[in-house]
N, C-alpha and C positions, 0 to 999 in steps of 0.2 A: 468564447465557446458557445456550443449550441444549448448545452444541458442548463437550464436553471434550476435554482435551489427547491423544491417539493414541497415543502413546507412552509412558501410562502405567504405571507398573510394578504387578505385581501384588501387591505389597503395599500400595499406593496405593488401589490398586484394591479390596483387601481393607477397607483403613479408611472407604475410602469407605461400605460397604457397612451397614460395623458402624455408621457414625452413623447412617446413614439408618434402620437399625434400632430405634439408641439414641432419633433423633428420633421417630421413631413410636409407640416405649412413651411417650416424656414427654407428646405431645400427648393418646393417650389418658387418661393418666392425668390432666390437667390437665382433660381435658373432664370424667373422673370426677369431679374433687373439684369441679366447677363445679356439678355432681347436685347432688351430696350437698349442698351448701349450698345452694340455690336448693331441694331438697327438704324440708331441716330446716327453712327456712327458711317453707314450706309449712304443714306441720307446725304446727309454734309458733304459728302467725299462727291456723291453725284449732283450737287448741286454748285457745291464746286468746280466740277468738269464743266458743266452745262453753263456758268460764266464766262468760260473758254471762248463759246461758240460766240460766234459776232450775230447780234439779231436779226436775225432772218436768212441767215449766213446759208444758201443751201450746201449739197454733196455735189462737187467736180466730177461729173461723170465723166472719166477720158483721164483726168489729172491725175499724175504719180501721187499723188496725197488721197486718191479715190479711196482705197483698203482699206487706209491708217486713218483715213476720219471716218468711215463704216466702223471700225474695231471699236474708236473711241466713245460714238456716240450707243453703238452697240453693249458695253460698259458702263454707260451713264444710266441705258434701260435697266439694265442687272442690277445693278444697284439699287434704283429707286425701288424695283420689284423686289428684292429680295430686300432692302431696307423695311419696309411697307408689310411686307411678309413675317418679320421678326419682330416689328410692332405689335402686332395680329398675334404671335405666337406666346408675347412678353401678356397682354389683356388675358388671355387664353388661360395660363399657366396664374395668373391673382386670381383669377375668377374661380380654380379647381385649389387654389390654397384657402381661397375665402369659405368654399363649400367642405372641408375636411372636418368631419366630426358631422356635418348636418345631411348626409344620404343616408338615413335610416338605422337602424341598429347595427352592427357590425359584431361579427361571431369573435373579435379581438376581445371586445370590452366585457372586464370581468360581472357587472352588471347585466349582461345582454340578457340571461335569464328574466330578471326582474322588470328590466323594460320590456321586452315582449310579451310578457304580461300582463302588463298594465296594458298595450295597445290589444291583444286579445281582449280581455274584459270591455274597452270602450268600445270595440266591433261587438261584441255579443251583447251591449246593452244596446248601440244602435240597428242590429237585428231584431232585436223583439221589440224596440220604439216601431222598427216599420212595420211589422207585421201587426203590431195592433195596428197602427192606422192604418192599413189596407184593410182589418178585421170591424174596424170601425166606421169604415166608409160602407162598407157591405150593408151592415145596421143601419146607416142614416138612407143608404138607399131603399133599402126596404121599411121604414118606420117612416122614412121623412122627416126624419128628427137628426139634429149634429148634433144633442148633447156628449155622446161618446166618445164624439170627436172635440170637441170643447173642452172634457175631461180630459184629455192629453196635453191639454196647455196650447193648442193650437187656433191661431187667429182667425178673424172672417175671410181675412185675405187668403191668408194660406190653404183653408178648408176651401177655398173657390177655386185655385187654384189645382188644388188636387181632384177637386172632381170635373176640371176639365180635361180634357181627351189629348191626347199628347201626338207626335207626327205618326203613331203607331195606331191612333185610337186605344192606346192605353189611360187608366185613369189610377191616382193612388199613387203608391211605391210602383214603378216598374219591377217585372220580374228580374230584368238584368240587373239590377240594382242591387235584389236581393242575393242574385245567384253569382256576383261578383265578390260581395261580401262573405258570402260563404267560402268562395275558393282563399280569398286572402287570412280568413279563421283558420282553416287547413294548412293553407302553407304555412303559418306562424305555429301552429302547434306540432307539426313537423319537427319545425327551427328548435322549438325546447327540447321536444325529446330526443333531438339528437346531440344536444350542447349538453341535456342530462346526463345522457350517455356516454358521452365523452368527460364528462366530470369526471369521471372513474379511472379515467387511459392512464397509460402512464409512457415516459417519453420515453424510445426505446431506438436503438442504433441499429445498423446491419453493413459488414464491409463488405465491399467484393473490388479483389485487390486490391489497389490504393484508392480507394473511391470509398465513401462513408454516407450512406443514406440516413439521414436523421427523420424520426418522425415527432417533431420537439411541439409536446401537448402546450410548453407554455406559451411558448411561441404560435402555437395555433400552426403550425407550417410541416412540408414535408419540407426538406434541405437537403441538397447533394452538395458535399465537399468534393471535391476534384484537387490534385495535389497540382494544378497548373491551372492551365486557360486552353477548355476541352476544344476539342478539332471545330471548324467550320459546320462541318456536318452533323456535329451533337449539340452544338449551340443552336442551329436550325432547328433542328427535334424540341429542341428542351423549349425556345418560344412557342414553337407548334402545338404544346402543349402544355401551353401556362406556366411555366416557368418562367422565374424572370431572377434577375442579378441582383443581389444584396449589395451593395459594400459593406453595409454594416455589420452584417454578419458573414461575409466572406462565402456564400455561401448560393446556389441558384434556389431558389423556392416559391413553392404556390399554399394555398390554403391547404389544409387539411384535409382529407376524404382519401376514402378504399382507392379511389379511381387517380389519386392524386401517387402515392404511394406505389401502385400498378406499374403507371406511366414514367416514376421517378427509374423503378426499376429496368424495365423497356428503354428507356434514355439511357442507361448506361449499360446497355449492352447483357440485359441476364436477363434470360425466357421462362 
């Protein structure tokens, strides 16, 4: 079912999280190693064929065997291509099980508050490290003296380096630098006050006829149950707009938001 228990604790909460995790690398990699054999598999079979051919054997143009050795060796292409291809998809698919857990915070993890936190506070202290030394370079330019720049722990080297002129004739922290870091402050303190926000929701259902729109807080997901396998034309819709197929929860869904919720609606046909 979609509804989880309310009162679950947060280290519950935590385990949950981690399998959901755990599950995610095993299916990918499960899909990978399904490549890689279906590619060697490929492979083999066209290399196989290609023993066939006598070395250097050309195509009889004119000869009734003309078609039927184009089809053949036209077959041994396909193969090795699409061998080669499954390969390529099989590295693809380890490389996105190897990275699960390490792109950034994810609005899943019952933590997410606490680590975005912590990486706010390490931007807001490396905000004010820059703008003193930009504050500090301004003083050694005018006094002639680096001790204030010294006072920040920073070397000969690196004081030389900051007061050289950069491909903009900028010197110091650049402005983009600062003005990047500022937008990444913003979007992360966005991030909490809306996960704060959302601490409070709670998971709540709506039918319209057989169709069951879930807005399931623990799950972090909108979910449409469908009592089938919806038309051509709504499965269209429903990728078009971030939806995507559960098995595990039987269920089409995207992350959570106003705009998600809208759209779940809109997908199944209510204005």
């Amino acid at each position: 079912m979609a509804d989880q228990e309310p009162d679950a604790t947060l280290e519950e909460r935590r385990n949950r999280f981690e399998d959901k995790q755990e599950s995610k690398r095993e299916r990918l990699l499960a899909r990978a190693d399904k490549a890689e054999r279906e590619g060697d598999a490929r492979i083999n079979r066209a290399n196989s064929d290609a023993a066939a051919i006598p070395l250097g054997q050309p195509i009889l143009v004119g000869h009734h065997s003309e078609k039927r050795d184009r089809n053949f060796r036209n077959r041994i292409h396909n193969n090795y291509t699409k061998g080669y291809e499954l390969k390529k998809k099989a590295a693809n698919l380890r490389g996105r099980a190897a990275s699960v857990g390490t792109a950034g915070v994810s609005s899943d993890d019952p933590d997410a508050v606490v680590k975005l936190t912590e990486q706010l506070e390490e931007l807001e202290k490396k905000q004010q490290f820059h703008k003193a030394i930009n504050k500090a370079l301004k003083v050694a330019d005018r006094t002639g003296s680096d001790a204030e720049l010294k006072a920040l722990g920073l070397s000969e080297k690196t004081i030389a380096q900051l007061k050289t002129p950069d491909f903009a004739g900028d010197r110091g922290i650049p402005s983009y630098v600062l003005s990047n870091n500022s937008s990444n402050m913003r979007r992360i303190r966005k991030r909490i006050e809306a996960l704060r926000a959302a601490a409070n929701d709670q998971t709540s259902e709506e039918m319209h006829g057989d169709i069951r729109i879930v807005d399931n807080v623990e799950e972090n997901r909108v979910q449409i149950f469908f009592p089938g396998m919806p038309q051509p034309d709504v499965r269209k819709k429903l990728k078009q707009n971030g939806f995507r197929w559960s098995p595990t929860a039987g269920a089409w869904q995207r992350h959570r938001s106003n705009a998600a919720l809208w759209w779940a609606r809109r997908c199944c046909g209510v204005e």
